[in-house]
C-alpha positions, 0 to 999 in steps of 0.5 A: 162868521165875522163880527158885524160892523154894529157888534163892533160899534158897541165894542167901542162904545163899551170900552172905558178906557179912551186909549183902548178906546181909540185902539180898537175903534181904528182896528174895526175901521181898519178891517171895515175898510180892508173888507170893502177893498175886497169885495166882501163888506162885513155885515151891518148887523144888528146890535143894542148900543148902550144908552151912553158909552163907557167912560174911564173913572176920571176925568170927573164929569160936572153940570155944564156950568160947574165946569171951572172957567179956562182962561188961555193966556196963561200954559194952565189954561191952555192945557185946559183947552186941550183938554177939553178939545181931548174930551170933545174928541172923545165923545165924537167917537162913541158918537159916530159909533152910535149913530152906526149901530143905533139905526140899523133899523133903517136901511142905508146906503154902504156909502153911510157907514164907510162916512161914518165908519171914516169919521169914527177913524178920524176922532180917534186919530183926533183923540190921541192927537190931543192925548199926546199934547196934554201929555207932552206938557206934563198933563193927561186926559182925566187930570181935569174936570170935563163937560157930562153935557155933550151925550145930551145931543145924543140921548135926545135923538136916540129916536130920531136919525134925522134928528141925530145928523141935523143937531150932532154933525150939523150943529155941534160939529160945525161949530168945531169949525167957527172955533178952531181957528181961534184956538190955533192962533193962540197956541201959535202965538204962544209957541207951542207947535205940537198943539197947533200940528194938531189942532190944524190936522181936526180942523182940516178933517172935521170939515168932512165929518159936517159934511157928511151930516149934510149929505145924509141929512139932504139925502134922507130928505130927498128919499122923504120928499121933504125940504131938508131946510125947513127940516133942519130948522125944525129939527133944531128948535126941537132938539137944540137947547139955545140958539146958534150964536155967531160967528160962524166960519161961513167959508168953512161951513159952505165947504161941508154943504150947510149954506148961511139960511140953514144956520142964520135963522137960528140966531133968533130967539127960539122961544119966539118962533112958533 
């Protein structure tokens, strides 16, 4: 009997090493994939996730605020921008991970977990993308201190799918996109090509991993007969700690199904509203 697709889940999420990590999350999607193409998709299964995933010794994790400032104009900060973007991507796996195999409860769609399964895929692809820059320039991941906030999102929706699609890929993906194509510019105009290779093929895929949060998101709301705006908005002033701040990537956004009056109203203060 094959693993099911949420044993396999909690196989990466338990692996430390981001490397191995990225290995086999791209081995299980591969044979998820070949599986389907066959007619004979792997189970769902059922499988215990563990409260966070598994992290290499380094790189040391700090309190949001502690995290040294990057300052990319010089070719220090701009590994620590990669760097950073290495860490993002790796969280995004164990992420999509675990939104597989925590919800398991909650009967969906294939179509969910071959998205999900893709994105999963595809930071990984992401992960090693920016392994390879950092360690082109005579860096690797680990070198740096790293953000221990980005499982927070996580843990707080441990509960709650609609929640996890309204504040992981709706929220903290899509501001992916508002950011990226400042960070490519500044690895342009310094000349350093394989970090804007890269940064351009996150950019191009990330918008479908929004996307996918909004489909869910609208799809679960529509089985629910819930307004998926009014639930965004609700969702995350809940779980989203601060307000979205602009500019935000509208073009981009509008690509991945979040129009402006889901995300503009919550520049407002949070603690004014209701």
């Amino acid at each position: 009997m094959p693993l099911s697709l949420a044993e396999r889940a909690v196989q990466v999420l338990t692996t430390a090493d981001g490397r191995a990590k990225c290995a086999l999350s791209r081995a299980h999607a591969a044979d998820w994939f070949a599986a389907r193409a066959a007619g004979t998709p792997l189970p769902i299964g059922k499988a215990t996730p563990p409260d966070a995933p598994a992290r290499p010794a380094r790189p040391e994790l700090l309190d949001p605020r502690d995290v040294p400032r990057r300052r990319p104009g010089s070719p220090t900060g701009r590994i620590a921008l990669l760097h950073a973007v290495a860490h993002i991507e790796l969280n995004a796996v164990d992420l999509h991970w675990d939104i597989i195999a925590r919800f398991t409860d909650q009967p969906m769609p294939l179509g969910f977990y071959d998205d999900w399964v893709k994105a999963a895929d595809e930071e990984s692809k992401h992960f090693n993308l920016m392994a390879d820059c950092l360690e082109a320039l005579g860096s690797h991941y680990g070198a740096m201190p790293a953000h221990a906030g980005m499982w927070r999102a996580a843990a707080d929706t441990a509960a709650d799918l609609h929640g996890r699609l309204a504040v992981v890929p709706m929220v903290l993906e899509a501001r992916g996109l508002d950011v990226t194509p400042g960070m490519i510019d500044l690895f342009r105009k310094a000349g350093e090509s394989g970090p804007v290779e890269a940064l351009e093929v996150i950019y191009a895929e990330e918008v479908g991993h929004v996307a996918y949060g909004s489909k869910w998101f609208n799809w679960l709301c529509g089985r629910d007969g819930s307004d998926p705006k009014e639930v965004f908005h609700r969702l995350v002033r809940h779980y989203f700690h601060g307000t979205l701040k602009p500019p935000f990537n509208e073009e981009k956004r509008a690509d991945a199904g979040l129009p402006p009056d889901f995300y503009w109203p919550l520049t407002e203060d949070q603690d004014s509203v209701a």
